[in-house]
C-alpha positions, 0 to 999 in steps of 0.5 A: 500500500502507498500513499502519494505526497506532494514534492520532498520539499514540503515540511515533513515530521517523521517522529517514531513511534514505537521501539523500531528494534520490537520484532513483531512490529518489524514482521507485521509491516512486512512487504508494506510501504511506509507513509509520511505525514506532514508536520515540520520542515526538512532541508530538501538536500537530505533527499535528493532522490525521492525515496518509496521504501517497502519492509522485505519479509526476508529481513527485519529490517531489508527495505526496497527501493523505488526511485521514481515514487514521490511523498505527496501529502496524504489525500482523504482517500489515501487516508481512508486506505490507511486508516486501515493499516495505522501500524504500517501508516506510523512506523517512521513516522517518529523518525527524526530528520538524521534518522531519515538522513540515514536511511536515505544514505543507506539508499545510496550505500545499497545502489552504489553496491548494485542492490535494489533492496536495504538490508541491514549492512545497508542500514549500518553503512548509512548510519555511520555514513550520516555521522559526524563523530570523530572518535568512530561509529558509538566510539568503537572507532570504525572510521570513514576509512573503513565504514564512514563516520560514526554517529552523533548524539541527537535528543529524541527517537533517533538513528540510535534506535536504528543502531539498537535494532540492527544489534537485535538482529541475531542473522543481520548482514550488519552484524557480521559486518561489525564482527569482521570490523572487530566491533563488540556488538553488545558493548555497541547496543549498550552505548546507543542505549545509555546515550539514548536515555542519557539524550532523553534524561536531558529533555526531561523524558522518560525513554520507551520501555523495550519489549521482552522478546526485544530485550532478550535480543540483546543478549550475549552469545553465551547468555550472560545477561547485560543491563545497560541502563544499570550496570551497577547491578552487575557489581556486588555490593562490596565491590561498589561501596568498598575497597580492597585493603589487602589486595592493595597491600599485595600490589604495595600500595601502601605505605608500610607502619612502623612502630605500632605493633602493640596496637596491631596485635591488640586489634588481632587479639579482639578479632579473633574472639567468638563475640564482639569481636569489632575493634574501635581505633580511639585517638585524636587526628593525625595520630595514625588510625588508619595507617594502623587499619592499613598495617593489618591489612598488609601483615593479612596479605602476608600471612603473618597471622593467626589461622583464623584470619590468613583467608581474610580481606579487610575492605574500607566501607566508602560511607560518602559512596555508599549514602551518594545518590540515594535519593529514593526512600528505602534506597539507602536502606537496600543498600545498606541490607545488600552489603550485609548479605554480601558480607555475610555470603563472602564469609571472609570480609572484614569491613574497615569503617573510618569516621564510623560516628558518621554512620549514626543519623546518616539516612535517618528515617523517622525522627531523626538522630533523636534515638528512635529512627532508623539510621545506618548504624541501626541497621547494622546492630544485628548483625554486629550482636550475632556476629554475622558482620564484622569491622575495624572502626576509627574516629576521635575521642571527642566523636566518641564521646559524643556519639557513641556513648549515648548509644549503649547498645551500637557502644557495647558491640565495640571494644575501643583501642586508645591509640595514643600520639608516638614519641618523637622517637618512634615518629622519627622511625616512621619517617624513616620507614616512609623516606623511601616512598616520599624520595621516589615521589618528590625525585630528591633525597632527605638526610637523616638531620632533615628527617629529625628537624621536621619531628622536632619542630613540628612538636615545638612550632605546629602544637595544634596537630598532632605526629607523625602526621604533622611530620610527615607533611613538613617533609612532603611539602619540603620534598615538593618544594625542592622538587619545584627549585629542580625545575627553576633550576633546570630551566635557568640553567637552559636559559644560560646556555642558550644565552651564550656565545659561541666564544664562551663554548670553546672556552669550555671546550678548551677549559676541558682539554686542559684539564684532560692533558692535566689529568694525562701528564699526571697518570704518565708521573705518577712517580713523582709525587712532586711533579703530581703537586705542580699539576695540581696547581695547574688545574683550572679554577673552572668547575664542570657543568652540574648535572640538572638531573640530579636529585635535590637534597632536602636538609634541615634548612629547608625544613625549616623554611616549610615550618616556618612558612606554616606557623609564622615563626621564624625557625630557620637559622640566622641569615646575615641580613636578620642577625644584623638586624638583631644587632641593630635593634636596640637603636630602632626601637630608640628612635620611636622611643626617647628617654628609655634606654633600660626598657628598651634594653630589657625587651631586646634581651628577650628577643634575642635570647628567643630567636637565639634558642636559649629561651624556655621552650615551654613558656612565652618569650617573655612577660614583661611588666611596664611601670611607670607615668602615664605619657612617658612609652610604654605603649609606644615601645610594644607597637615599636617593637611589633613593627621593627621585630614582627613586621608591623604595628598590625602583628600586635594584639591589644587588650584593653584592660578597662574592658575587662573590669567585670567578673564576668568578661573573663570569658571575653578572652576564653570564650563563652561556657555551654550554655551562654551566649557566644558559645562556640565563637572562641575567645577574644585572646585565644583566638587571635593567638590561634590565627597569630601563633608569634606576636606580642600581646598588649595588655594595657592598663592591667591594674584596672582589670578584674582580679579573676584575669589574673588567675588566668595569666597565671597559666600563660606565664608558667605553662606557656599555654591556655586552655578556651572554653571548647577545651582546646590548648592554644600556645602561647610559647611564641608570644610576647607578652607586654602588660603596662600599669601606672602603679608606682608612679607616686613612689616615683614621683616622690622619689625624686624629691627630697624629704622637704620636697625639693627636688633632687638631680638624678644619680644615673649610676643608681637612680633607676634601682632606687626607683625600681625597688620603690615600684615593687613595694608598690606593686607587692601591694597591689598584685598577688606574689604567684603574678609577680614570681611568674613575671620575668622583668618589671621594667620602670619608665623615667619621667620624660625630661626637658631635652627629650621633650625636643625629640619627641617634638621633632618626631611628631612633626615627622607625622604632620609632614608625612600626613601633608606630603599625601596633600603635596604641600611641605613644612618648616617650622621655626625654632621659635615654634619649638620653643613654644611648643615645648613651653606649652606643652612639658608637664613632667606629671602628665609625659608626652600626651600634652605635647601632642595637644600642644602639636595640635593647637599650635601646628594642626589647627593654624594650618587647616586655617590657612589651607582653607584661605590661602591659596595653596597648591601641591609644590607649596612649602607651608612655614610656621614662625612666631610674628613681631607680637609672638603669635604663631602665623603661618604662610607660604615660602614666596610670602614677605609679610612673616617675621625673618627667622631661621628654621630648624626643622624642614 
């Protein structure tokens, strides 16, 4: 039966409507023609032959060909006549254009061939014919060359079908064409159907259900069945969710554990009993849990256990892998009960479950992590009791505590395993045991004193982690950053010998020739020991070319250097740049701080006793005790301090002592206790030394703090570290710490009178432990003796002088002209000024703060006036003198009207 259409170029749709690859559908249209519908436009290039195609009986899908019927659109008559046959009216009807496009190519490929008829080879050739993909037809890569393109993914029923339909076909042509080109027909049919339904998945369909009888078409020569839309199914539960430890140790892929054969055969001993017998590794991170698992797994694979457990594989349960995708209810729980099963029907499995407290609430079903819902760990309860299941568990004391041991029930089927940090001795042989692996990786070599470095400093300069992870770390990341040298190295060494001339490669070349005649004259006189001597002396100073290839060496230095970058304290040994700067120290800090050589004196000691290494390593650097007026530096010396030593003003944490003057702002500097506000933000102090292990902590004005603080320095001081309110050790062993206090500034003021009150001239050789022993009584009274025993030094600030007055004068200056150079504009000022300045603003009472007010009224205040009035420009130099009356003016250089005098300041 045909039916005339109008001319190819006429807007057709050819969408398919049922499977094409259903072997009844492909019988019942058999020796019948096939109509089209009109629905959508196609390009009239596809079909430049008009094409009538008829279902040849003899194969499924052989198809005849008439090339002088046209489509025409169905009249009402022809639509009568197939209303009577609608299966044979709508088998292509569904096809999309590229299917189309492929069966018309299969017409050229069948009469360039001679036929009058498509078979199913006919079919493949138009297929591959009609694709574009570069990597071969489905990606078995049959090229043009022998078979044309391979075909491209397209959204809906597509020539993919086609491709499914021509795999079904047990007696096809196309399948011994494929065999001949060495294609897997099956792996073919696979691809074309995880395409189809990925094409399908994307617009949002549901692909078409295949028959039975179609889906047993697809079966293998040998009957194995081939799932393609899910082939996980064909993987066991273990070999989806696990990981084989001992097949991973046979291979030796794992690093090899040293030093833990305690804790090894502590975990055989309670695999090997009738009951319970599920170890749980307890300890903090880093500390070796799963390295231990791993070291089970490989004396397992070499058979240096008991009886009971040399058949045994320990798999590590993936739970991220095993929770992923299970977004159907009642899919984690399949999961879950299939890889029991599979356990129990291998009989020989041992599951490995890191970060085991993850199990509990994960998947809950019901309420929650409340206690009554179903959750993974519920569901493996049973059969840990019975013994069915057995595992190696791992988390953290702190995990443990807090879930686990509200679950009875999931804890008494554990028997816990304290698996405690190694000494630095037993992490130096770890290292040594791993040195090997990391040498093989990073292609450098580590000495022996590189390997202890990164234990020792580690212990000292990283507290917050715990060995030999800390350790191990520190040499990977030394490795790798040698490993990076070698290749700058290697690539300027190429940039050098490109970079030369070819003069400097025959000095070479003659370099090398001398040293060759050398080296023969000498083998000639070996004689004579003398005539050795002189030819000796006649070798060339030139060294030979390094080799590039060479591994790098990895020492402690570079160790050092990672430690350092890590933690933020410089560990590394003195350079000449840093000792100079140490040596100098003193007379940076002189230059911020005038009149206070002792104090200044005192905090450089300590400085350099702690980057030397002679300080206590268990405490801080050092707790110093600033004493003295108010005005006269104190504060001014830790921010000198902090951006001369530790980089700038910014490294410095300050506490303000006025804020915590309440009992309860204790917890302002630890934390807030569970149950208050803030809990779990950290403290204010902890924190910032958390974030900024080497630094120096202000805290001003310690006298007006509550006396509760106190007790919290008192850790600080001794141990060198403090505990917040999480319970976390924070280290304080890098830290400066600098408390300032205006106690005992009566006792020196009156000092420095005598007993009718006039007032005396300073003795140098013993004014300042006069006044420091008057200072300490003073202090005795007002601190607790356990503070003042812990502190190292208390350092007593003079009363500032007339003449230091003057250089702190000419320092503040300095701020005002760095503050106008960003405006463009200079400044001078007048000895006059000075003078003035120094009048109003010495008070010996009071220190330096009445001088800044003095630079403020007379200098700040009289230049925004004159900026505001005159005409000021960048370029212009601002000059301050006293007119004929005595008061200040100010005015630009080119200006005649101010008085004449000259200036000592610019």
């Amino acid at each position: 039966m045909e039916a005339s259409t109008s001319s190819c170029s006429s807007p057709l749709s050819l969408d398919f409507l049922p499977p094409p690859f259903s072997p009844p559908l492909h019988r019942r249209i058999s020796a019948a023609s096939i109509h089209f519908r009109r629905h959508k436009p196609l390009s009239h290039s596809l079909y430049p032959n008009p094409i009538s195609c008829t279902i040849n009986s003899s194969s499924y899908l052989g198809i005849s060909i008439s090339p002088k019927t046209r489509f025409n659109s169905l009249s009402p008559s022809s639509s009568t006549r197939t209303r009577s046959s609608p299966i044979i009216a709508s088998a292509f009807e569904r096809f999309t254009e590229r299917a189309i496009k492929a069966v018309v190519f299969s017409q050229r490929e069948a009469r360039a061939l001679g036929k009058d008829m498509v078979f199913t080879h006919h079919l493949l050739l138009g297929l591959i014919a009609e694709s574009r993909r570069p990597d071969g037809f489905l990606g078995s890569g049959i090229t043009i060359d022998i078979a044309r393109d391979c075909v491209r993914s397209i959204w809906h029923n597509n020539q993919k079908h086609i491709a499914i339909g021509l795999f079904a076909v047990d007696d096809g042509s196309a399948g011994r064409v494929l065999k001949r080109l060495g294609a897997n027909i099956n792996h073919l049919a696979a691809v074309a159907v995880s395409r189809l339904q990925g094409e399908l998945a994307k617009d949002g369909r549901e692909p078409p259900a295949r028959p039975k009888r179609a889906r047993d078409k697809l079966l293998p020569a040998k009957g194995t069945v081939v799932r393609y839309s899910e082939k996980t199914r064909d993987k066991s539960a273990l070999a989806q969710f696990c990981t084989d430890l001992t097949a991973r140790a046979s291979d030796g892929l794992i690093d090899p554990v040293i030093g833990r054969d305690n804790e090894v055969q502590r975990i055989i001993q309670i695999l090997c009993r009738r009951t319970k017998s599920n170890p749980i590794l307890l300890g903090e991170a880093g500390v070796g849990k799963t390295a231990i698992a791993e070291g089970l797994a490989i004396i397992v694979s070499q058979g240096n256990v008991p009886v009971f457990l040399l058949k045994k594989r320990i798999m590590s349960l993936d739970i991220g892998l095993l929770i992923a995708g299970a977004k159907e209810r009642g899919e984690l729980e399949r999961r879950v009960t299939s890889l029991i099963k599979d356990v129990k029907k291998s009989g020989n499995v041992i599951l490995f479950i890191d970060e085991v407290h993850t199990l509990i609430g994960s998947g809950t079903v019901g309420q929650g992590n409340k206690g009554s819902g179903l959750d993974i760990a519920n569901l493996l309860k049973p059969s840990l009791g019975r013994g069915e299941l057995q595992c190696i568990a791992s988390t953290t004391m702190d995990e443990y505590r807090t879930h686990f041991e509200k679950d009875k029930a999931l804890a008494r089927r554990f028997q816990p395993v304290m698996i405690n940090e190694p000494s630095q001795e037993d992490a130096i042989r770890i290292l040594l045991g791993l040195r090997e692996k990391y040498e093989a990786h990073h292609k450098c070599k580590y000495t022996l004193e590189a390997l202890n470095a990164a234990v020792h400093l580690s212990a000292r300069y990283i507290p917050d982690r715990h060995l030999p992870d800390k350790a191990i770390d520190l040499i990977d990341e030394a490795g790798s950053k040698a490993r990076m040298e070698s290749f700058k190295r290697r690539k300027e060494h190429q940039a050098r010998i490109l970079s030369k001339s070819p003069d400097d490669y025959w000095q070479e070349i003659r370099s090398v020739q001398a040293m060759h005649e050398v080296v023969l004259a000498s083998k000639l006189n070996k004689d004579d020991g003398a005539s050795n001597i002189e030819d000796d002396r006649k070798l060339p100073n030139t060294s030979l070319p390094v080799n590039d290839d060479e591994p790098m060496v990895v020492g402690p230095d570079e160790i050092a250097v990672v430690a350092s970058l890590w933690s933020g304290i410089p560990v590394q040994q003195l350079t000449a740049d840093e000792r100079m700067h140490l040596v100098g120290l003193d007379e940076q800090l002189k230059k911020r701080v005038v009149g206070q050589d002792e104090a200044v004196a005192a905090i450089c000691r300590a400085v350099k006793r702690s980057r030397i290494g002679l300080k206590d390593p268990k405490r801080p650097i050092a707790a110093m005790l600033f004493c003295g007026p108010s005005g006269v530096g104190k504060t001014e010396l830790a921010k000198a301090l902090a951006a001369c030593y530790f980089g700038s003003e910014a490294a410095m944490v300050r506490l303000d002592m006025t804020e915590y003057m309440e009992r309860h702002t204790v917890s302002k500097l630890i934390g807030s206790p569970p149950g208050y506000v803030g809990y779990g933000e950290g403290g204010t102090l902890t924190e910032s030394i958390r974030r900024r292990p080497f630094t120096v902590v202000l805290l001003d004005e310690i006298e007006k703090a509550h006396p509760d603080i106190f007790n919290i320095l008192l850790q600080i001081f001794e141990d060198g570290h403090l505990t917040d309110s999480k319970g976390r050790r924070v280290s304080f062993k890098n830290v400066l710490v600098v408390m300032t206090s205006n106690v005992g500034s009566t006792a020196i003021a009156k000092g420095r009178h005598n007993s009718i009150g006039f007032l005396i001239a300073d003795d140098k050789s013993t004014s300042y432990d006069g006044l420091k022993a008057l200072v300490m009584e003073e202090l005795k009274a007002y601190f607790r003796p356990e503070l003042l025993n812990r502190i190292d030094e208390v350092v007593v600030f003079r009363p500032l002088e007339r003449t230091q007055m003057l250089e702190i004068l000419n320092l503040m200056l300095l701020e005002v002209r760095g503050r106008l150079v960003s405006l463009g504009i200079g400044l001078e000022v007048s000895q006059a000024i000075l003078e003035l300045i120094c009048q109003q603003g010495f008070d010996r009472s009071y220190g330096a703060r009445p001088l800044r007010r003095a630079v403020t009224l007379i200098i700040e205040d009289l230049l925004s006036e004159a900026f505001l009035s005159g005409d000021y420009k960048p370029g212009d130099t601002a000059i301050i003198d006293l007119d004929d009356s005595g008061n200040p003016v100010v005015a630009n250089r080119s200006s005649q009207n101010i008085y004449s005098s000259d200036t000592t300041f610019s």
